[in-house]
ZALUM-385677 format. One line per 8 residues: number of its first residue (from 1); their letters; for each residue x, y, z of N, C-alpha, C. Coordinates in steps of 0.2 Angstrom, whole numbers. Layout:
BEGIN
NUM) a) X:Y:Z:X:Y:Z:X:Y:Z  ...;
# end
This chain:
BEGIN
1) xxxxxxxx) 1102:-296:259:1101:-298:252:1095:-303:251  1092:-302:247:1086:-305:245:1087:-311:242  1086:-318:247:1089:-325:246:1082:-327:241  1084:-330:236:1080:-335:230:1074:-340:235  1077:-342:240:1072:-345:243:1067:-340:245  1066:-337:247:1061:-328:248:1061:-329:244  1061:-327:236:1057:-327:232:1052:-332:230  1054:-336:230:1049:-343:231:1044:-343:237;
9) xxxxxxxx) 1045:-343:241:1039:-341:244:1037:-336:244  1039:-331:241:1033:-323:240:1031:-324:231  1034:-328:228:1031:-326:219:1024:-328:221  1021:-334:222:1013:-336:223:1009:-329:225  1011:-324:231:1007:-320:232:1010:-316:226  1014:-314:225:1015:-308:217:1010:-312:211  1011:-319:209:1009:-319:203:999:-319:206  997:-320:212:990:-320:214:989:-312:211;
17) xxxxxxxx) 993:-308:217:992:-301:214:991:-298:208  997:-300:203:998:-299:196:991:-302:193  988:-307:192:982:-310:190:977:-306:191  974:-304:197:970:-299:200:970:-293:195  975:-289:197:976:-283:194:975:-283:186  978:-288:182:977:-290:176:969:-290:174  968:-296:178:959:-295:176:954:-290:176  955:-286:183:951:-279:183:953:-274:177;
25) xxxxxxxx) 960:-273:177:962:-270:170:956:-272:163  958:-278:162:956:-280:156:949:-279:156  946:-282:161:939:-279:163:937:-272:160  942:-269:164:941:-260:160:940:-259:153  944:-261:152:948:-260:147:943:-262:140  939:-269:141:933:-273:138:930:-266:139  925:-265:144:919:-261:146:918:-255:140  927:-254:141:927:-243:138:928:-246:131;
33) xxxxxxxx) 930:-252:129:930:-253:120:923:-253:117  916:-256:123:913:-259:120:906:-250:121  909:-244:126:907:-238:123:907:-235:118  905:-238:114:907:-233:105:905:-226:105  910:-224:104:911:-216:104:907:-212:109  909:-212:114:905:-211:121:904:-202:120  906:-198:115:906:-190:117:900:-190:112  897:-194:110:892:-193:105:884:-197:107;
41) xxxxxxxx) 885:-199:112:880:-206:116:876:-197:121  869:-199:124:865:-194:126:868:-196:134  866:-190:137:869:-189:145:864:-198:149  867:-199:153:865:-206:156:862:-202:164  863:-199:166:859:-195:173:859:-190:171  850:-188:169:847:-184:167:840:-183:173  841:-189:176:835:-186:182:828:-186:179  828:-189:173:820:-187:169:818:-193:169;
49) xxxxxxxx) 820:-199:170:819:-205:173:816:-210:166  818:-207:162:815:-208:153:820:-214:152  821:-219:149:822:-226:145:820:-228:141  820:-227:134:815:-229:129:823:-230:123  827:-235:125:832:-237:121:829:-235:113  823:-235:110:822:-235:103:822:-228:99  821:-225:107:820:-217:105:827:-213:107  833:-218:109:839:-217:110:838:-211:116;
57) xxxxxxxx) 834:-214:121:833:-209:131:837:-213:132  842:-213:139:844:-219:142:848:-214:147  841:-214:153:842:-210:158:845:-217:163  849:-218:165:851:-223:172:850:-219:178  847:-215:180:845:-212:185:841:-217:192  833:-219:187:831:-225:191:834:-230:192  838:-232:189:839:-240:190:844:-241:195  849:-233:195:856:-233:200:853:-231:208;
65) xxxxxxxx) 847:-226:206:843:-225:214:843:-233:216  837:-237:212:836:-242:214:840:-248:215  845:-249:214:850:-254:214:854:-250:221  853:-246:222:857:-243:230:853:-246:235  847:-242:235:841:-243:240:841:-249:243  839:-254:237:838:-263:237:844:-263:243  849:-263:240:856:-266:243:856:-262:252  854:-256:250:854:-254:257:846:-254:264;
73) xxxxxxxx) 842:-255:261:839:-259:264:838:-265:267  843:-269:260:842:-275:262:849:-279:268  852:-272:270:858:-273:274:857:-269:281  851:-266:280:849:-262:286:844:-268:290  843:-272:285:837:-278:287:842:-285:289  846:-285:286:850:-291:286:857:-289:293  857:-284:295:864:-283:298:862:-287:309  855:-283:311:855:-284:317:851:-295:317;
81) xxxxxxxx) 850:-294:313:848:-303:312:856:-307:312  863:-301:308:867:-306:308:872:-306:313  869:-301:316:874:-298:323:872:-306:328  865:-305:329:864:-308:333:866:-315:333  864:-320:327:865:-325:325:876:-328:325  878:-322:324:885:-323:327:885:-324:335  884:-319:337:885:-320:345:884:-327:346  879:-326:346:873:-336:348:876:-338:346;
89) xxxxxxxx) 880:-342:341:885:-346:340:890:-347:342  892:-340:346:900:-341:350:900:-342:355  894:-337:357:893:-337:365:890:-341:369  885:-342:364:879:-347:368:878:-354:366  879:-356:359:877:-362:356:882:-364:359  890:-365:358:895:-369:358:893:-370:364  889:-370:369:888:-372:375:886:-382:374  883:-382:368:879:-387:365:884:-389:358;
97) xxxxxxxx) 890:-392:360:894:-391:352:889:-394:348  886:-399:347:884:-404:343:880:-397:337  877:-396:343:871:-390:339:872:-384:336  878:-381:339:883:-377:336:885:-379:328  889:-384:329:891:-386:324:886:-387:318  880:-391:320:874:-390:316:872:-384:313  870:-381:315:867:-374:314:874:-371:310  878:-370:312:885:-367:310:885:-369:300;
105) xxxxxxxx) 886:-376:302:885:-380:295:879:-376:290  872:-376:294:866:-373:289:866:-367:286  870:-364:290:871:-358:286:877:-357:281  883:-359:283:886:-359:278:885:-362:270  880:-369:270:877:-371:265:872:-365:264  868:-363:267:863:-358:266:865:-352:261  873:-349:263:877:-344:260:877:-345:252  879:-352:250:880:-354:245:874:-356:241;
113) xxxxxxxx) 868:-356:241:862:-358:237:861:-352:231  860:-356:226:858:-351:220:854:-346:219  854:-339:218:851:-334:218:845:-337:215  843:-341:210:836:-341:206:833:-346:213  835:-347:216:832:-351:223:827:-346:227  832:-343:228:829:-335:235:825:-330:228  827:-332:222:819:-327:219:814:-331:217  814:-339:217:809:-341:219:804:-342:226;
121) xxxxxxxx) 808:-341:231:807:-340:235:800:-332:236  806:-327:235:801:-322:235:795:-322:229  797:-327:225:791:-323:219:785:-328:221  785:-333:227:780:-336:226:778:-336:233  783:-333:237:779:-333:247:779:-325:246  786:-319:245:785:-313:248:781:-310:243  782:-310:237:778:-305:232:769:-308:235  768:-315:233:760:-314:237:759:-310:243;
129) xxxxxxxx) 763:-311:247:763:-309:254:761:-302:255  765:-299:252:762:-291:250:759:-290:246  759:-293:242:751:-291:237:745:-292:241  745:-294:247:739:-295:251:738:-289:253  742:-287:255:742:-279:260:741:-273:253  745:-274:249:745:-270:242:749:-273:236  742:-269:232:746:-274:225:750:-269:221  756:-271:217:756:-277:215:761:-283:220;
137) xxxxxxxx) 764:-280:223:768:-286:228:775:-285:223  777:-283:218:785:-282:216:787:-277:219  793:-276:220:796:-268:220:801:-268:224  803:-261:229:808:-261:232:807:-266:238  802:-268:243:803:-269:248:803:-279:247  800:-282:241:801:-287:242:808:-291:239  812:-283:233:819:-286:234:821:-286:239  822:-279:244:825:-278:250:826:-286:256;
145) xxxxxxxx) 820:-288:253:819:-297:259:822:-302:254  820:-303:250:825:-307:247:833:-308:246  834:-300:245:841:-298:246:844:-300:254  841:-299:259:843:-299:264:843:-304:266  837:-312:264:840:-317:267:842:-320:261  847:-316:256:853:-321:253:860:-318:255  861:-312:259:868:-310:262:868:-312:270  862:-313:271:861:-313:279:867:-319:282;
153) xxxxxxxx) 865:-325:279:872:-331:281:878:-328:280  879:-326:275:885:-321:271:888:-317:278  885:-313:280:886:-307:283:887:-313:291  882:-316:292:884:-321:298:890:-324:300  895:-327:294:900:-330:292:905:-323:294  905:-318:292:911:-313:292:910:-309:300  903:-309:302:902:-305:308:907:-312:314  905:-318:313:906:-324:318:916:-323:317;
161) xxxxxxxx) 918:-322:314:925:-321:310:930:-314:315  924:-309:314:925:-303:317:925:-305:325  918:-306:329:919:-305:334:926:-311:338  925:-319:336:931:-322:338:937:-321:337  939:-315:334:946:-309:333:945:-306:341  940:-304:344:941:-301:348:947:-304:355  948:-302:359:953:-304:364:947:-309:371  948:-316:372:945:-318:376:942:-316:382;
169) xxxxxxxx) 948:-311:385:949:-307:391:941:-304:391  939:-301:384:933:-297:386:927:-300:388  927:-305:386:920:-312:390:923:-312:394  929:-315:398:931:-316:403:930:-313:409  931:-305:409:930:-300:413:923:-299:412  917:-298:409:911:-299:407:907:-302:412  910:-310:412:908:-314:416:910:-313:424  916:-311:425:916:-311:432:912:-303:436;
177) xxxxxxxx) 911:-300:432:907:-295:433:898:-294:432  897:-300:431:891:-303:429:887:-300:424  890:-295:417:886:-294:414:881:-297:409  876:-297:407:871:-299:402:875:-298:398  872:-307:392:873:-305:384:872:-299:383  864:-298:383:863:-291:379:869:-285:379  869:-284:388:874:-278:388:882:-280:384  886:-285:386:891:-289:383:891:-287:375;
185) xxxxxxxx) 886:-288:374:884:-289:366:886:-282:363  881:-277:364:878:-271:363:884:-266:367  887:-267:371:891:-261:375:899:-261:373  899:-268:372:906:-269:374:910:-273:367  907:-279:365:908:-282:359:906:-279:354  902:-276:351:901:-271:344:904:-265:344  904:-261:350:909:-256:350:920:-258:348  920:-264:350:926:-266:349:927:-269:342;
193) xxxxxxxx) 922:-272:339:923:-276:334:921:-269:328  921:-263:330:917:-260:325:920:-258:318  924:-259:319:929:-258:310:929:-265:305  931:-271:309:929:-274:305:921:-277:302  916:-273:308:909:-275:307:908:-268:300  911:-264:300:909:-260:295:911:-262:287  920:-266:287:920:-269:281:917:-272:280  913:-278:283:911:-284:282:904:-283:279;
201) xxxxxxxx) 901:-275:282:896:-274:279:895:-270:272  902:-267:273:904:-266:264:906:-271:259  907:-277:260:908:-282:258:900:-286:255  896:-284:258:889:-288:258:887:-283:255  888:-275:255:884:-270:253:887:-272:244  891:-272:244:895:-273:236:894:-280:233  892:-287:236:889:-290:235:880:-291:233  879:-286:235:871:-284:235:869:-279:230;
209) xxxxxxxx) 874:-276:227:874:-271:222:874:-275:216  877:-279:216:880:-282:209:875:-289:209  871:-291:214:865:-297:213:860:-295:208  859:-301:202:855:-301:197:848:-305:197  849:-310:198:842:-316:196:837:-315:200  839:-317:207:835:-316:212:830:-307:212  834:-302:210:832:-296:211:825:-295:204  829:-299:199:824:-298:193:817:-301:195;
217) xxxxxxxx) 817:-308:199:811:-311:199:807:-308:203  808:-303:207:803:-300:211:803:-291:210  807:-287:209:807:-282:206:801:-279:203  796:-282:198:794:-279:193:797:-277:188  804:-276:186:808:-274:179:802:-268:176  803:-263:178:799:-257:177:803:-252:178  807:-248:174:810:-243:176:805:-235:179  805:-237:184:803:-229:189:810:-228:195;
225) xxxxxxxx) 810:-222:197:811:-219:202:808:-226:208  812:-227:214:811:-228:220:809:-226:224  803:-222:223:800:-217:227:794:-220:233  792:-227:234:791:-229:238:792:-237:237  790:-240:243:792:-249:244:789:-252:239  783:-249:236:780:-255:235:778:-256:225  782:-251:223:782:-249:218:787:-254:211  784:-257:208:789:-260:203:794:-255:201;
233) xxxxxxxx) 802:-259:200:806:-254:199:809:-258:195  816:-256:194:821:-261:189:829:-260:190  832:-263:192:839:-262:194:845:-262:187  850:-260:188:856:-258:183:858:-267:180  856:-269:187:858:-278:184:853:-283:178  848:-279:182:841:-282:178:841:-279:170  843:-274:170:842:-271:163:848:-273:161  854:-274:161:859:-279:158:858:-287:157;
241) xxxxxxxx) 855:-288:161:852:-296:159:846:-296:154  841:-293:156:834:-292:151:837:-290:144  841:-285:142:840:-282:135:848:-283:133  853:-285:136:860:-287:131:859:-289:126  855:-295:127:853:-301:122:851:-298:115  848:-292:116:846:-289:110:847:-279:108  853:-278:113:852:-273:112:857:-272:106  858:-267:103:862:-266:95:865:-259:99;
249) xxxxxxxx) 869:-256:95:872:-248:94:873:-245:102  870:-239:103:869:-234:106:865:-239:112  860:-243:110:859:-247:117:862:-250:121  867:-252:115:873:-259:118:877:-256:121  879:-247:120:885:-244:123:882:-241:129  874:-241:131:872:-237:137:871:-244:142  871:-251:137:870:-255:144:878:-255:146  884:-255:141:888:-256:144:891:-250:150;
257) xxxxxxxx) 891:-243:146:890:-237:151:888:-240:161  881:-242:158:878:-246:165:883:-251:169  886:-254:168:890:-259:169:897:-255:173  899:-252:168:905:-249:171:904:-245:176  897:-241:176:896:-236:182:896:-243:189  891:-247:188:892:-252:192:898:-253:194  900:-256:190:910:-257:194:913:-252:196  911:-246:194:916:-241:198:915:-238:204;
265) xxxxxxxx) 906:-240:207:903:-240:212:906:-245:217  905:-250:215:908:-256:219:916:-252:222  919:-252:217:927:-251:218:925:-245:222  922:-239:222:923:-234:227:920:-236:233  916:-241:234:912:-243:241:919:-246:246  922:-252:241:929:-255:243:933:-248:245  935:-245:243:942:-241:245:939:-234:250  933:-231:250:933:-228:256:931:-232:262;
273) xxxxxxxx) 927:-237:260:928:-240:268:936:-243:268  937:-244:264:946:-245:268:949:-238:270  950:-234:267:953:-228:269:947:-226:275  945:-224:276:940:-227:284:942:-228:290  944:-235:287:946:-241:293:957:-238:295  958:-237:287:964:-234:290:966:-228:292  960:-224:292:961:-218:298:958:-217:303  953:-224:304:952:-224:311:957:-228:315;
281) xxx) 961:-234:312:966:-234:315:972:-230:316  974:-225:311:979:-219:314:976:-217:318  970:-215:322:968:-211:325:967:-215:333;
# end
């Protein structure tokens, strides 16, 4: 029989959930009111890479290539920096707690610094940097770096999380066996930790998707295809900050369109890498 006390201590997590679920609904629900009359609005992936809100084109083809690529380059840039940076704090720093703890601390504060921080960062070190080698210095590869060292502490935090889940035994044995970090690292600990090293990178990949400021200030806000690094491009976030302010009708309803495909994106990255993890675990 379900005693009153159990419920007390399970309502906090129902009404969390309850709260949750509400919001995304209402979310929804916001988004598809604010598509006015969506079977009358022009196809949004037409691959013709056209934009010209005045002339009612509102191809989102660029901007969803581009807002993929950033994010997945910038986690292909930011994943072996944060692998490493975890081990070294578990295995090798705490040898020095002081300095552990130090270091430990700088990143987590690092995690938390405001996006308009790391774009002026890139807009005044990375953007000249490659404007040396090629101009103009905006585009894919200098979001890519800026995006990667704003998820990289990020992803350091959840990697460090990961691997201290593992069972001590396997340092343990490790050591009596006299294996290298590197092997230890790379053979034994990543291959165990790998499911939760895949969440945690969908977690940053979904955090990466939905970043705004930062990506605007070095981007170039030029809607083209991402057809190489160095080329001004414009993401699905940057075109919803740039032109809401003023967009009217049919433009309002494609930024919002933009918007919703973004969130449906996010939420599919969430649920396959969980169904993923939950049939690598049945298997």
């Amino acid at each position: 029989m379900f005693r009153l006390s159990e419920w007390f201590k399970l309502s906090p997590l129902f009404l969390a959930a309850a709260i949750t679920v509400s919001v995304l609904t209402l979310i929804f629900i916001m988004i598809l009111s604010e598509i006015q009359d969506l079977a009358s609005l022009p196809a949004f992936i037409t691959f013709n890479g056209l934009w010209f809100p005045t002339e009612g084109l509102f191809d989102l083809t660029p901007m969803l290539l581009s807002t993929l690529l950033i994010a997945v380059c910038a986690l292909v840039f930011s994943i072996p920096i944060s692998i490493v940076q975890a081990y070294w704090l578990i295995f090798i720093a705490k040898k020095n707690g002081v300095w552990s703890i130090l270091v430990k601390r700088f990143i987590e504060v690092f995690s938390g610094f405001p996006s308009v921080v790391f774009g002026l960062w890139g807009l005044t070190e990375i953007v000249p940097l490659i404007a040396k080698w090629t101009s103009p210095g905006f585009g894919l590869l200098a979001s890519a770096v800026v995006l990667a060292a704003m998820i990289s502490p990020y992803l350091t935090l959840l990697f460090e999380a990961n691997f201290l889940s593992a069972p001590t035994q396997l340092k343990l044995v490790s050591n009596s066996l006299g294996i290298t970090h590197q092997k230890f690292l790379f053979q034994i600990l990543i291959p165990y930790s790998i499911k939760r090293l895949v969440q945690s990178s969908a977690l940053a990949l979904g955090r990466g998707i939905g970043e705004t400021m930062a990506i605007v200030m070095v981007a170039g806000n030029v809607v083209n295809f991402p057809t190489d690094f160095i080329k001004p491009i414009r993401t699905i976030t940057g075109a919803i900050a740039l032109e809401m302010g003023y967009a009217v009708d049919g433009h309002r309803s494609a930024l919002f369109m933009a918007g919703f495909i973004l969130l449906v994106l996010s939420l599919l990255i969430a649920f396959l890498t969980q169904d993923k993890m939950e049939q690598h675990d049945a298997n």
